[in-house]
C-alpha positions in Angstrom: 7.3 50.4 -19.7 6.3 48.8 -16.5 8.6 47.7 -13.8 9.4 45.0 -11.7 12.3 44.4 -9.4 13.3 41.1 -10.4 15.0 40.3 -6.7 13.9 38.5 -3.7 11.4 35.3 -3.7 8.9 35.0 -6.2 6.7 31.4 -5.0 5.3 29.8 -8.5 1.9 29.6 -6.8 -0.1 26.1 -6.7 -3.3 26.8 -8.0 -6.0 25.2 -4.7 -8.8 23.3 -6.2 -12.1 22.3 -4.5 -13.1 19.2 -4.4 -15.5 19.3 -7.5 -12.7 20.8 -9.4 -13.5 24.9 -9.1 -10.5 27.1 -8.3 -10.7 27.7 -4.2 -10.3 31.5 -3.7 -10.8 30.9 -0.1 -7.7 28.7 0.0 -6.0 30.5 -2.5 -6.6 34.1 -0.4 -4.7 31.8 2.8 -1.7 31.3 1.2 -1.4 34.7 -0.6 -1.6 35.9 2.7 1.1 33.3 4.2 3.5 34.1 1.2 3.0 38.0 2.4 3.8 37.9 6.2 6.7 36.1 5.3 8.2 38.3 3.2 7.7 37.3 -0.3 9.0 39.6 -3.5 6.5 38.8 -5.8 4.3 35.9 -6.8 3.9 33.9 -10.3 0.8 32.6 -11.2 -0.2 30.0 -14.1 2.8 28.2 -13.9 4.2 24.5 -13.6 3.1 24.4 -10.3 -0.2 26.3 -10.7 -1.3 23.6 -13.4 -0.9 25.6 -16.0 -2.0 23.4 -18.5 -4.9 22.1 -16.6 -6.2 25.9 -16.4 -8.5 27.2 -19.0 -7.0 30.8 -20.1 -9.9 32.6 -18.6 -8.9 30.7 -15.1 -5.2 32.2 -15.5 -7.2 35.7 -16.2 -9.1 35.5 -13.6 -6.6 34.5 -10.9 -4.4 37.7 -11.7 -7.4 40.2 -11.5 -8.3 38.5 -8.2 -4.6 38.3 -7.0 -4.1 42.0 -8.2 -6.6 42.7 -6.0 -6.0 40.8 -3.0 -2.5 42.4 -3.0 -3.4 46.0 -3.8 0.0 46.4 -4.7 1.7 44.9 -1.7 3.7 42.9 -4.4 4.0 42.4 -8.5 1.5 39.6 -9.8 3.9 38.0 -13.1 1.4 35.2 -15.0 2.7 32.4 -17.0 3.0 31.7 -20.6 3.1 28.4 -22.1 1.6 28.4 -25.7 2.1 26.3 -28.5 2.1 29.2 -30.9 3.3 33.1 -31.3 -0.1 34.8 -32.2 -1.6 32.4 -28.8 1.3 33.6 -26.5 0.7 37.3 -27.7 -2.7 37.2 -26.6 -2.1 36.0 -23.5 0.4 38.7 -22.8 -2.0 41.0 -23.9 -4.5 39.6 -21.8 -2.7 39.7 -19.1 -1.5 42.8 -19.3 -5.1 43.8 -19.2 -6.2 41.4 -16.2 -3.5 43.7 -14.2 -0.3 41.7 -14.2 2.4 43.6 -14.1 4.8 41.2 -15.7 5.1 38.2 -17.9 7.2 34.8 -17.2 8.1 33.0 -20.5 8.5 30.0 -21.9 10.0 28.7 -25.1 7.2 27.2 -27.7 5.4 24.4 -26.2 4.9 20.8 -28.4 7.6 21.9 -30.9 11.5 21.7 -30.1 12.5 25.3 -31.8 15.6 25.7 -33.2 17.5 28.5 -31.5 16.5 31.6 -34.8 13.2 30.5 -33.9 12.9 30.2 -30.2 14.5 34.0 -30.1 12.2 35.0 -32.7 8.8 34.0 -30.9 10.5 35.7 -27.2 10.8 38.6 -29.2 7.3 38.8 -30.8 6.2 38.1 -27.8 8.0 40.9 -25.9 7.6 43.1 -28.6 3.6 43.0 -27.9 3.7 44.2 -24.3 5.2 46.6 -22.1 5.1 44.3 -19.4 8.8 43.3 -17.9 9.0 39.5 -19.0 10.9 36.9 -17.1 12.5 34.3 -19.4 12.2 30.9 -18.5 14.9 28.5 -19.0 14.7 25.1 -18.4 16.3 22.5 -21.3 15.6 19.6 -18.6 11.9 19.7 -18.9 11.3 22.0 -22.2 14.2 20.6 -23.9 15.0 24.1 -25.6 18.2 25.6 -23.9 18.2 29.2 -24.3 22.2 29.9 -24.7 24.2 33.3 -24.1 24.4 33.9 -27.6 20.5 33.8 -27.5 20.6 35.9 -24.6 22.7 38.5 -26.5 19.9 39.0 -29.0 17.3 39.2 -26.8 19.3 42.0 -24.9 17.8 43.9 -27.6 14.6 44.0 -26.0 14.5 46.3 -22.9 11.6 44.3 -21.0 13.3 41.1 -21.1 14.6 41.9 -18.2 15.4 38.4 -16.4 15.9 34.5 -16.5 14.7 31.9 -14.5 17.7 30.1 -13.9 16.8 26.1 -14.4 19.3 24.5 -16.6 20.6 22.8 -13.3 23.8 23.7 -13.8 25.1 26.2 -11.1 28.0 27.6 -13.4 25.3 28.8 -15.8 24.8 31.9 -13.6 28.3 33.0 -13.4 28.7 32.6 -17.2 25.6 35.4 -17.5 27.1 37.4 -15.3 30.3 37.2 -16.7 28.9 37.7 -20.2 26.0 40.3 -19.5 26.8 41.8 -16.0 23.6 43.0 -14.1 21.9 43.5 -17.8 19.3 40.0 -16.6 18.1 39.3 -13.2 19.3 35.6 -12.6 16.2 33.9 -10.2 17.0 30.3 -9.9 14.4 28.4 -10.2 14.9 25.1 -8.7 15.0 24.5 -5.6 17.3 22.2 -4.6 19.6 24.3 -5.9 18.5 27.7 -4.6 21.4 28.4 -1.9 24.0 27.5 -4.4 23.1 30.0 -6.7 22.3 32.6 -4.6 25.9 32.6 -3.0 27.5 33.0 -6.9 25.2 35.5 -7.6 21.3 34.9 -8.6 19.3 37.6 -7.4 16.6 35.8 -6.3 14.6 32.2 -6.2 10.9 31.4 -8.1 10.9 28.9 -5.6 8.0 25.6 -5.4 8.1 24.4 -1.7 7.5 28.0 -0.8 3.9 27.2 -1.3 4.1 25.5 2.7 6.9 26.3 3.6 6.9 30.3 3.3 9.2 31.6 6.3 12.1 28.9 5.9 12.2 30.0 2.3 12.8 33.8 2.8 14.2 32.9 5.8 17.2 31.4 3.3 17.1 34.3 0.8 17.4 36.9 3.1 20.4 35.4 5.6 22.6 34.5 2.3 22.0 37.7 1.2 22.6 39.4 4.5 26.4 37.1 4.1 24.8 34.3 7.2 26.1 31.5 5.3 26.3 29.2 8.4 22.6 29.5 9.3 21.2 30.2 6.0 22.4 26.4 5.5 21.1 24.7 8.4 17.6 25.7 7.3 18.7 24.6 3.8 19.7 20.8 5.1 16.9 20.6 7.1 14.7 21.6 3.8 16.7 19.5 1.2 14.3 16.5 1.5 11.1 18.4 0.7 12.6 20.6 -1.8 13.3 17.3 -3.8 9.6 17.1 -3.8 10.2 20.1 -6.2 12.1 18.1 -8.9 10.0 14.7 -9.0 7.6 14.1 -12.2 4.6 14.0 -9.1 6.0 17.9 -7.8 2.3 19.3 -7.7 0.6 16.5 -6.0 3.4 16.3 -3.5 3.6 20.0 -3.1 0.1 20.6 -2.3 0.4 17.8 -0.1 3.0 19.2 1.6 0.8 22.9 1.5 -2.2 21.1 3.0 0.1 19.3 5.8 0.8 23.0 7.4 -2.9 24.7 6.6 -2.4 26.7 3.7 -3.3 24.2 1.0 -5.6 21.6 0.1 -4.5 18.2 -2.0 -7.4 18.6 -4.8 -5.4 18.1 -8.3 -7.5 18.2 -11.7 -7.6 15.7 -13.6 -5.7 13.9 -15.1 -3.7 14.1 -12.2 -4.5 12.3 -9.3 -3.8 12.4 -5.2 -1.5 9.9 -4.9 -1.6 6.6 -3.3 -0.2 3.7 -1.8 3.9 4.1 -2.2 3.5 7.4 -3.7 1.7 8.8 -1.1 3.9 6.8 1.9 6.9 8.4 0.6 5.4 11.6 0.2 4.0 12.2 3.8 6.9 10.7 5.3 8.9 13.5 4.1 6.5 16.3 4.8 5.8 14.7 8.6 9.6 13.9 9.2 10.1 17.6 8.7 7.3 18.9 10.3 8.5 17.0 13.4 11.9 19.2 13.4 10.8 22.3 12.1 13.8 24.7 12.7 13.8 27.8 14.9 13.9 30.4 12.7 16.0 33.9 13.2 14.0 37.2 13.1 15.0 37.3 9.7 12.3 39.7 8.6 14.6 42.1 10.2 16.7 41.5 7.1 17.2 43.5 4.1 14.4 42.0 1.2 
């Protein structure tokens, strides 16, 4: 069985678009390379953020093997799955596992609130189809299926579930796992307006969304409130609090591309349906992004830090 460490920051990539709508590798190369010189764990591809659901599975294919490659290794390439069915979600993890990712993140079924017997049935199928490591994701907010610690105890069963993306928005949720399971799941949280909260209780990492501009403030954080520099792990964190709300607004792609393209490592192309925003949208949008731009903190040498 493959392995990841499931620690650190793992930025849900955007996926850069040119302007007649084919994936921009160029771009794309940019910020891989941003993510690495600042420090990053691992990266996720195919997910919320990379408009998943925009992406025809062959795109999603084809960004790992070209990621995988990019990287040579530097860091783990995890891809999405978001199916609507079991025998689609095991041949993307198949698929995947083929392209060269070396693990899965996963979410419960899509178009269909499963009840919980059947959402722990289809994360098994689909973890019993791999080896890959697969990251779990769990989000009732916008997926509407919570994955409880009861769930969680059957799917201990399965030695490459190995971690959770922490996004039920309640902070207390990660000292429950831990309490319940002990270091058995990696907790990542995954949203990030949250993020320094739960990494103080316990999370071992963040799958983090403004990370896609904003690369060196966001390991910047990990790493000083992991290192125990509370005090300047949350200046950065005040400073970032209005753009990381970007990351939990219905609009989070189009503003986070804005946001990427603001500081050179993105561009604001969405596919359709989605659109650039406009008028108030797009006013309250840059507003945010230049504010912060325009007090940009100092950073510490924080690469100096223990990943």
């Amino acid at each position: 069985m493959a392995a990841i460490n499931w620690q650190g920051v793992f930025p849900a990539l955007l996926t850069p678009f040119t302007a007649d709508d084919h994936i921009d590798y160029e771009m794309f190369d940019k910020n891989l390379q941003a993510q690495i010189d600042a420090g990053v764990n691992g990266i996720i591809l195919g997910g919320s953020l990379g408009e998943a659901s925009s992406l025809q599975n062959e795109e999603k294919y084809a960004l790992v093997r070209h990621a995988v490659a990019f990287l040579a290794g530097k860091v783990p390439v995890v891809m999405n799955i978001a199916e609507q069915t079991t025998s689609a979600a095991i041949a993307c993890a198949k698929a995947a596992e083929k392209a060269g990712a070396a693990g899965l993140m996963l979410l419960p079924p899509m178009r269909y609130k499963a009840d919980d017997r059947e959402t722990v049935t289809y994360f098994l199928a689909v973890a019993g189809s791999t080896s890959l490591p697969v990251m779990i994701y769990n989000n009732p907010v916008d997926y509407k299926i919570l994955v409880t610690l009861d769930m969680f105890e059957e799917l201990a069963k399965a030695p490459n579930i190995q971690a959770v993306k922490e996004s039920t928005r309640d902070t207390t949720n990660v000292t429950r796992m831990v309490n319940r399971f002990g270091n058995r799941f990696s907790i990542l949280c995954g949203v990030d307006t949250l993020a320094l909260e739960c990494l103080v209780l316990g999370a071992n990492g963040w799958v983090a969304g403004l990370v896609d501009a904003f690369p060196r403030e966001t390991v910047a954080i990990y790493r000083l409130v992991k290192a125990g520099r509370i005090a300047e792990a949350l200046a950065i964190y005040r400073w970032f609090m209005p753009l990381l709300e970007l990351d939990i607004d219905p609009k989070l792609v189009q503003y986070i591309k804005l946001a990427a393209a603001a500081t050179g490592i993105g561009t604001s192309h969405v596919r359709a349906p989605r659109l650039i925003p406009v008028g108030a949208d797009l006013a309250y949008a840059e507003n945010i992004i230049t504010t912060a731009l325009a007090n940009r903190p100092q950073l510490p040498d924080y690469l100096k830090l223990p990943a």
